[in-house]
C-alpha positions in Angstrom: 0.0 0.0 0.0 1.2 3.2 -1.1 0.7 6.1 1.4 0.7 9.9 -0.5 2.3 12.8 1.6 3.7 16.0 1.1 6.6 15.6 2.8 9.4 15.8 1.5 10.8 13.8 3.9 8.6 10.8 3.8 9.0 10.7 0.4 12.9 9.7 0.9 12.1 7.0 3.7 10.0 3.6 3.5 7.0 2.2 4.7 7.8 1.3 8.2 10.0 4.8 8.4 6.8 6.8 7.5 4.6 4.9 10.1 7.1 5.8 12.8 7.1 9.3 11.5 3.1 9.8 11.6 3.5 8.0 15.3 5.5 10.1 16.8 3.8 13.1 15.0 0.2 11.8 16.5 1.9 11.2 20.1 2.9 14.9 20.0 -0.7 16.2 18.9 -2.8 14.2 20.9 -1.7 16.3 24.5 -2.6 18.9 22.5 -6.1 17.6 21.4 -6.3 16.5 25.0 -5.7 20.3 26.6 -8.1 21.7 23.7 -11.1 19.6 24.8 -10.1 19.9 28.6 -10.7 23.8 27.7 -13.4 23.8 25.6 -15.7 21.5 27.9 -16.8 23.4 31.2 -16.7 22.2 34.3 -20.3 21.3 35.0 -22.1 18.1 36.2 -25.5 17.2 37.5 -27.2 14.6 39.6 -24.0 13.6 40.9 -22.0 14.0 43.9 -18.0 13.8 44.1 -16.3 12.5 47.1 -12.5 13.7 47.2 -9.6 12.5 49.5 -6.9 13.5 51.6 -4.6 12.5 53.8 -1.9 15.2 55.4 -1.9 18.8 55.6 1.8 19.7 56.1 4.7 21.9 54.8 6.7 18.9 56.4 7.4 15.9 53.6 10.6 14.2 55.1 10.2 11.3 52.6 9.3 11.1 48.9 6.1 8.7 49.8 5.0 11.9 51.6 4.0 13.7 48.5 1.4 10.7 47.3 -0.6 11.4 50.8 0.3 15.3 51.8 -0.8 18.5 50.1 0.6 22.0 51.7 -1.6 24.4 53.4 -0.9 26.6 50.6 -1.9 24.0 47.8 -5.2 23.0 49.6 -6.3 26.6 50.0 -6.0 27.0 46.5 -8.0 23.6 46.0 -10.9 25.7 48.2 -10.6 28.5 46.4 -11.2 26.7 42.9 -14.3 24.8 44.6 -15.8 28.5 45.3 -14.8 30.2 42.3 -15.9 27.9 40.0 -19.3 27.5 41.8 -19.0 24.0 43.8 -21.8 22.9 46.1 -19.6 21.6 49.2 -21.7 19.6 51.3 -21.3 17.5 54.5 -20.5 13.6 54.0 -23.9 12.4 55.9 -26.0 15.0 53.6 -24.5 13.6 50.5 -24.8 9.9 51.4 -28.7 10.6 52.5 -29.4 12.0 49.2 -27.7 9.4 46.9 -29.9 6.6 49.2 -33.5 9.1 48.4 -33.9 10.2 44.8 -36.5 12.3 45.3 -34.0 14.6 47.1 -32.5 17.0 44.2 -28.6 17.1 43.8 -27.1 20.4 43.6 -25.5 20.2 40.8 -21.7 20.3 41.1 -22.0 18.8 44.5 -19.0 17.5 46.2 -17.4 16.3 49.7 -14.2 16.6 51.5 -13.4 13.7 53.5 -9.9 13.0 55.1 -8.2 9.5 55.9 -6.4 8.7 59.0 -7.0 11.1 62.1 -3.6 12.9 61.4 -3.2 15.8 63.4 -2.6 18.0 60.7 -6.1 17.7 60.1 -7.0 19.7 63.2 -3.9 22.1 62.8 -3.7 22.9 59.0 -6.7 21.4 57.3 -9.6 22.4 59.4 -8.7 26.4 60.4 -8.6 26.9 56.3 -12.1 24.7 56.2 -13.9 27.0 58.8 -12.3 29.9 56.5 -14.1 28.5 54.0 -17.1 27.7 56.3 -17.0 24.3 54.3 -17.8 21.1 56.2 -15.8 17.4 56.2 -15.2 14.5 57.5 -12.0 12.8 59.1 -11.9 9.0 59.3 -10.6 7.7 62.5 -7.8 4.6 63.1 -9.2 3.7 66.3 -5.7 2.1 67.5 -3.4 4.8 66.6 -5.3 8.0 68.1 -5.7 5.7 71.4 -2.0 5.3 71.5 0.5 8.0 72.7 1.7 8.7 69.3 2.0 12.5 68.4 1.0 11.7 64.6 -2.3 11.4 65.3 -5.3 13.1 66.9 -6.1 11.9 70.6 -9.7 11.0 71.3 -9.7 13.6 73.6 -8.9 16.2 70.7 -11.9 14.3 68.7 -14.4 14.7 71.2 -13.2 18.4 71.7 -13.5 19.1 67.6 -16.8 17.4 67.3 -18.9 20.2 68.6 -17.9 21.6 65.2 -20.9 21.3 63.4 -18.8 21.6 59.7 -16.5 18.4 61.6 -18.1 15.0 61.4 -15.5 12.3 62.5 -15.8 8.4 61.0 -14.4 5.2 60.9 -11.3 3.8 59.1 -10.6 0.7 61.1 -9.5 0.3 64.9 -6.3 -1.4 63.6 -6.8 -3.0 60.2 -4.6 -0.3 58.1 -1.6 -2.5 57.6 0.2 -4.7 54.7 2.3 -7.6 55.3 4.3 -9.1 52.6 4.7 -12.9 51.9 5.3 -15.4 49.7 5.6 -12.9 47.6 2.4 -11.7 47.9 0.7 -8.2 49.2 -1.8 -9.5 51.9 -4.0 -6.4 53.1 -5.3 -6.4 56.8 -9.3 -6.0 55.5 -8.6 -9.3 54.4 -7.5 -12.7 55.1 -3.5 -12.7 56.3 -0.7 -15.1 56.4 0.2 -16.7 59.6 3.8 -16.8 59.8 4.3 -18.9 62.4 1.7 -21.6 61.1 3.0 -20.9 57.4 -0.9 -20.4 56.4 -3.1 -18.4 55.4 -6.0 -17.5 58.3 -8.9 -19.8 58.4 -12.5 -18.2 57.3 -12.9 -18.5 61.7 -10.0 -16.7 62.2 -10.4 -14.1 59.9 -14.1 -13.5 61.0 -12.5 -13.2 64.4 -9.8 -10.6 64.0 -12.6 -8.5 61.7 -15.0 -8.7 64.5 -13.2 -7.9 67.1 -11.9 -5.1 65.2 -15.2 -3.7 64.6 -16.1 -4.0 68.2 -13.0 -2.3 69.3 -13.7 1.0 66.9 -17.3 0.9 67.6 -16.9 1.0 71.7 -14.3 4.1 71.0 -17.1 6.2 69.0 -19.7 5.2 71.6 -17.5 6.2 75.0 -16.2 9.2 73.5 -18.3 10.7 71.1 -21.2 9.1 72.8 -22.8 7.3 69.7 -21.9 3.9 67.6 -21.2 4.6 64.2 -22.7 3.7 61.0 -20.0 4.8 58.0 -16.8 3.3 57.1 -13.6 4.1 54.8 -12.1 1.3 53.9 -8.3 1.4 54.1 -6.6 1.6 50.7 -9.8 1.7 49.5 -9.5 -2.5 49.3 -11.5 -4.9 51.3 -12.6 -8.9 50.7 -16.6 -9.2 50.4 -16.3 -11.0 53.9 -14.9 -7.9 55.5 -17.9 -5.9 54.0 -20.6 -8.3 55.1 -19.0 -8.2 59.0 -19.1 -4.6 58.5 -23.0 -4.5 58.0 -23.2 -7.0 60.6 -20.8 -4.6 63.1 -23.7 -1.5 62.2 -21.7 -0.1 59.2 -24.2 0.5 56.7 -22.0 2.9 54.4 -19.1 1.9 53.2 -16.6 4.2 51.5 -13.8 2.9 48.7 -11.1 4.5 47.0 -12.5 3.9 43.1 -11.3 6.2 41.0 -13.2 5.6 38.4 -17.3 7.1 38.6 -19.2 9.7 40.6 -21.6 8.8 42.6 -25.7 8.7 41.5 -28.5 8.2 43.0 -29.2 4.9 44.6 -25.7 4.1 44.5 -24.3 0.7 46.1 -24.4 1.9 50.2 -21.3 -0.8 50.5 -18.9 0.5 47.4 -19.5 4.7 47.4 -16.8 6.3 45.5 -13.9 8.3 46.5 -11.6 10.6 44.3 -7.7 10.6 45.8 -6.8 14.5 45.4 -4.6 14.8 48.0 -1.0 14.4 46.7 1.6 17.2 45.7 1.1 16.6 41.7 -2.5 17.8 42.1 -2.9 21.3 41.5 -6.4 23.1 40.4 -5.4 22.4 36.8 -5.6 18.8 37.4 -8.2 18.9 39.6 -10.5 20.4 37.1 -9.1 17.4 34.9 -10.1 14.9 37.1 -13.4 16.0 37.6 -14.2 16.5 34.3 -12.6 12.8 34.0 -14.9 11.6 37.0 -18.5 12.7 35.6 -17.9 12.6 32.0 -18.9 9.3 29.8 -18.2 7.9 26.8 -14.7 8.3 25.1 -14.3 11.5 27.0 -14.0 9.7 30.0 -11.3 8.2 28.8 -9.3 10.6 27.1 -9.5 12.1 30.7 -8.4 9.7 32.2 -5.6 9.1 29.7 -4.0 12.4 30.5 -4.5 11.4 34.4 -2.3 7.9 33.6 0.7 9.9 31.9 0.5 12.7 34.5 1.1 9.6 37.0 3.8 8.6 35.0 6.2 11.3 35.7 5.2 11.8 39.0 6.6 8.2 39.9 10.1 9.3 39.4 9.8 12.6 42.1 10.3 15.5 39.9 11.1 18.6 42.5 8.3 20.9 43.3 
């Protein structure tokens, strides 16, 4: 097959030369296609609610891994300030889960939630002074285990009881002590789900499994109730992973909601109350730009979607290798 060009150049080379030309020539044009649509489409969606992520609020990142979980004080200010400018409905985490369950509750359109992972104390100290600022509500899921210990890292239950009369501070749960990874046999095993016994050189039983889950559950749920003087009914799962099994003990522990980490749809009405999405925003490589990219990415359909989330993949790329910020 004979392909016709204008170039003088492709004229000189062969077949498999002039593929690799038009290759390369498409790989430069499509981030260009990409930016055009992201500027030509607004940023606009309806009857569906956003949930985004974060982690840290900190100046301090003493390790790389700090900068896939922490966003400055600076950099989440200006995340607020695009939500207001650009005409966001921020709304509390228990509002937005009511209305997804009740369709005949209107979504505001553009409707979104803040949610944080962890009970880090930055929270109290960077995230939430900005928040009342903003007089725009969230939620902070709690690791029972690690804000009953002494460690500094983490919010005391004390400090939780003290910011829950805030009424834009709802506090949640992420596990009394199931946010863990163990590697083995060179495998990944999460804590939500069945682990390897060293010692035993197996795999835990369904029975012990159910056990450890369980008493997990109990554990978290007696902290909410003696200090914030109510059980709790809404879970974030860590890393967003869980077996089914940990799910079901979840609804059988009173968690009816239970929050993941997909990346991949906004939440609609009647939505799954055991796999609600979550957007991951709070990492240094997201800035409003990118944001407004991964919204658009998040609520749009068809091959839209996933150009979006094309650009998203090759933004991740170069931020595996740590570029300075």
């Amino acid at each position: 097959m004979k392909i016709v060009t204008n170039f003088p150049l492709l004229k000189k080379t062969n077949l498999k030369g002039k593929l690799l030309f038009l290759s390369v020539v498409g790989l430069l044009l499509l981030p260009m296609l990409i930016a055009l649509i992201q500027l030509l489409l607004p940023l606009n969606y309806t009857q569906q609610i956003v949930i985004l992520t974060y982690h840290r609020v900190s100046n301090k990142m003493p390790n790389p891994w700090n900068r896939h979980e922490t966003v400055t004080p600076e950099q989440f200010r200006e995340h607020l300030t695009f939500l207001k400018e650009h005409g966001f409905h921020v709304m509390a985490l228990d509002e937005a889960i009511k209305t997804l369950q009740n369709n005949q509750k209107a979504i505001q359109p553009k409707s979104v939630v803040l949610t944080f992972d962890d009970g880090d104390r930055t929270y109290a100290e960077n995230a939430v002074p900005i928040l009342r600022e903003f007089q725009y509500p969230s939620t902070e899921f709690i690791l029972g285990k690690a804000s009953s210990s002494s460690q500094g890292d983490y919010l005391s239950w004390p400090e939780i009881s003290d910011l829950a009369k805030d009424p834009l501070v709802t506090f949640h749960s992420h596990t009394f002590d199931a946010h863990s990874t163990m590697q083995a046999q060179g495998k990944t095993y999460f804590a939500t789900d069945p682990l390897y016994l060293h010692r035993e050189h197996r795999v835990e039983s369904e029975s012990d499994y159910n056990r450890r889950i369980l008493q997990d559950f109990k554990q978290e749920q007696d902290l909410f109730e003696k200090n914030l003087g109510r059980r709790d009914n809404t879970i974030a799962l860590p890393y967003g992973h869980a077996a089914q099994s940990f799910i079901s003990l979840g609804k059988t522990s009173g968690y009816s909601y239970v929050l993941t980490q997909d990346r991949t749809q906004a939440n609609r009405y009647k939505v799954d109350p055991t796999h609600i999405y979550r957007l991951d925003v709070g990492n240094t490589i997201t800035s409003t730009r990118r944001l407004s990219l991964l919204l658009k990415g998040l609520t749009s359909s068809g091959p839209l979607h996933d150009i979006f989330w094309l650009r998203v993949k090759l933004s991740q790329i170069r931020f595996k290798y740590y570029p300075k910020f």
